[in-house]
C-alpha positions, 0 to 999 in steps of 0.5 A: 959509576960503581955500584958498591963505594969502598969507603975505607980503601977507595981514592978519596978524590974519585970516592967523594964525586962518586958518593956526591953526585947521585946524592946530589942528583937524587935530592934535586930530582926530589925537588921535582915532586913538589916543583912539578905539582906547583907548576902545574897547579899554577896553570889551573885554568882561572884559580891557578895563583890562589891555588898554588897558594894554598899549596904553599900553605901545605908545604912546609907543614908537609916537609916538616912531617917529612922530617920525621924521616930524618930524625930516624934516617939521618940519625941512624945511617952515621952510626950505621957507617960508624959501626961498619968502619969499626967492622962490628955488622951485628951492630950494625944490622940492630941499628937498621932493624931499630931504625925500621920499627921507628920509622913504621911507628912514627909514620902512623902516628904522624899521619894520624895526627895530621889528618885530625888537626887540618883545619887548625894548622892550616889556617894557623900557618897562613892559610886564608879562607879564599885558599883554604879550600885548595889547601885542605884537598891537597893536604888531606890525601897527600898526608894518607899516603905520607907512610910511603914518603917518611919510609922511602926518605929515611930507608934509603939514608940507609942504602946509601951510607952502605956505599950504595949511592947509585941505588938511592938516587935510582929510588929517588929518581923513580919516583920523580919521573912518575909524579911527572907523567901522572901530574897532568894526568890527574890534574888536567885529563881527569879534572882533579885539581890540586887532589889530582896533583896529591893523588900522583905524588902518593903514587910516586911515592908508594913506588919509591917506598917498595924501591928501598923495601926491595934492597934492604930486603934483598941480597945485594946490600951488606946489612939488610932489615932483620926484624928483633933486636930492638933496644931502647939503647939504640933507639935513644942514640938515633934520636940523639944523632938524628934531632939535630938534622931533624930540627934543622928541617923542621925549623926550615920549615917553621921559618917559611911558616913564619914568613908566610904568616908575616906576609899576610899581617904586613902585606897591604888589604886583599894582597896577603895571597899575592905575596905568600904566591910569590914567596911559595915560587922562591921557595921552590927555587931555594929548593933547586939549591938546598936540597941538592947541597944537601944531596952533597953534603948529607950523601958523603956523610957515609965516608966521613962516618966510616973513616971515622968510625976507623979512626983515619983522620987523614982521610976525614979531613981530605974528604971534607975539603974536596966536599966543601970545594964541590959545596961550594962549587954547586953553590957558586953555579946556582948563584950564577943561575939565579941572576940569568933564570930568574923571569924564566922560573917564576913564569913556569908558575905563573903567568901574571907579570906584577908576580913574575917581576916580584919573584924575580927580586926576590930570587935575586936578593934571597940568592946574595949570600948563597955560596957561603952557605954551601961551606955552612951545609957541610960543616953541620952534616960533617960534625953530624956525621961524627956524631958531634951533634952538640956542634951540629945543632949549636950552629944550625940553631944560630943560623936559624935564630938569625934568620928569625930575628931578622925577619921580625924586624925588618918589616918594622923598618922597611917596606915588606918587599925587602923582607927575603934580605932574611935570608942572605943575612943568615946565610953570610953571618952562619957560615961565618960563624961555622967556620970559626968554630970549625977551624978551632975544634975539629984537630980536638975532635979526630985526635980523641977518636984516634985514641979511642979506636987506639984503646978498643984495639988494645982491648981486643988484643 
């Protein structure tokens, strides 16, 4: 695999896969590190299921501290690559050397705010007081390290819409196969529980952030890290691009909140946890397919900046075809996965067959429209990449306004097992609804690029 991509020049139909799949891949490998904590926390000796509970109380508060990475990350790499098509590198190095001083500040004031408000926030968002326990110890060391996790994240959006994919899934995948080794040895070997299991993702964490800060303070990559240049300008235009990634991961994650808060009010006396157990494992297996979708679909949003930035809209509109057929693609595969692996992924977190066979229905009714979802990823990552964030953040807002309407009234009129229906009926009317939208503007869209990169020439000239 190259390890520089030639966004401008290369052949679109070898440059997309190779863009695509080390994104992919690194995003999947990240799943590893809340995957691999809550397989193994399940398997504690007799509090394995209230414990892994309590995990799945932190997870969303936590990937939603995380999506402070995107906001920044996300929002300053389009218009990194943007600047770089244009051929204008001193911007693009102020926008790198905003972007880092973001970073280091939100990271601190995140974790200081975290930390003060535990207590609250996780009885708040489901947590019972039989799980609390393990939710506190949990979430108060993984939050101490989340500096390490926020830089890591958005840092390395940066490598990678230099065309450096390789190196960002090398990041990525570093620290997965260390919080693999360290796992059971925190947890089992040194009897730390659920802290042993934090201990080793800050660790892993700590050696991915030091990957990324190694590259960008080196010699290899084009635009490096330069410390001045800082602009309240600049700043505001990584805000703007990045709030709608950044609110589509915080919204993610308010609606697992949302969906574990309805399970402890619906679920029937003393089986509140039972079911927020079960909805933490079909997380984790939505997880396997939305992060490396987005590996796909956010990766290559590096090509679709670049050319635009360049005004090529030919080579935008073929890349994004041979995207959605590789979304979809990933999407269709995932589908078939959910029906044939189900039972086996819900026992690698529990062996108690009454929340084995509930995982198993739920994997397979939240999975129902999943490959129309894959066209949905790349629509919204495609139009931010532009930065047409208002079409971005309209339609990842009505998916969402979907979901959370749905999963208000169905335990209203059904049974609260069919509440994870939530999902494959936002997941088929979003993307519908994307692609009218999509097929209606975007002609409008490259066409006013194109005379604007026509009268910046002319004013150069």
């Amino acid at each position: 695999m190259k390890t520089v991509n030639h966004l401008g020049t290369d052949p679109i139909g070898k440059l997309v896969p190779r863009i695509a799949f080390p994104s992919m891949l690194a995003q999947f490998v990240s799943v590893l590190y809340s995957i691999v904590d809550r397989m193994y926390i399940g398997h504690i000796a007799s509090v394995g299921d209230l414990a892994l509970a309590g995990v799945g109380v932190c997870g969303p508060i936590l990937t939603m501290i995380g999506a402070f990475s995107s906001l920044i990350g996300v929002g300053g790499a389009p218009l990194l690559g943007i600047r770089l098509g244009e051929k204008n590198e001193k911007e693009a190095s102020r926008i790198l050397a905003n972007a880092f001083l973001m970073l280091v500040s939100l990271s601190l004031v995140l974790t200081a705010a975290a930390l003060f408000f535990t207590r609250p926030m996780l009885m708040a968002f489901g947590a019972s007081t039989v799980t609390y326990p393990y939710a506190r110890a949990y979430f108060m060391i993984y939050v101490s390290g989340s500096v390490f996790a926020l830089l890591s994240t958005g840092l390395n959006q940066f490598v990678i819409c230099q065309g450096f994919a390789s190196e960002g899934m090398k990041s990525v995948l570093l620290g997965a196969i260390l919080n693999l080794l360290l796992d059971p040895v925190f947890i089992f070997v040194l009897h730390l529980g659920v802290r042993g299991a934090a201990i080793a993702t800050v660790l892993s964490q700590i050696a991915s952030c030091l990957y990324v800060l190694h590259i960008l303070f080196g010699k290899t990559i084009p635009i490096r890290i330069t410390f001045g240049g800082y602009s309240f300008a600049i700043m505001k235009r990584i805000l703007t691009v990045g709030f709608t990634p950044f609110l589509i991961i915080a919204i993610d994650n308010v609606m697992i909140i949302a969906m574990n808060a309805v399970l402890q009010r619906y679920a029937p006396a003393g089986q509140g946890d039972s079911f927020i157990t079960c909805a933490t494992i079909v997380q984790s297996f939505m997880l396997i397919i939305t992060m490396p979708l987005g590996g796909i679909s956010g990766g290559t949003q590096s090509i679709l900046a670049y050319n635009y930035g360049a005004g090529n809209s030919r080579r935008v509109l073929e890349a994004q075809k041979t995207i959605i057929a590789l979304c979809a693609g990933f999407t269709t595969l995932m589908f078939l996965v959910s029906n044939a692996a189900g039972t086996l992924f819900a026992q690698l977190f529990t062996s108690d067959p009454q929340i084995v066979s509930m995982v198993v229905r739920a994997i397979h009714i939240s999975t129902l429209s999943v490959i129309p979802l894959g066209i949905q990823y790349e629509i919204v990552d495609g139009f931010t990449a532009m930065g047409r964030v208002r079409y971005s953040f309209a339609l990842s807002f009505f998916r969402k306004f979907v979901y959370f309407t749905a999963l208000f009234l169905l335990p209203r009129f059904f049974a609260l097992e069919n509440i994870f229906y939530v999902e494959p009926i936002s997941d088929l009317i979003g993307p519908v609804v994307s692609m009218i939208v999509y097929w209606t503007s975007i002609q409008k869209i490259l066409k006013q690029r194109e005379e604007a990169v026509r009268l910046m020439h002319t004013k150069k000239a």
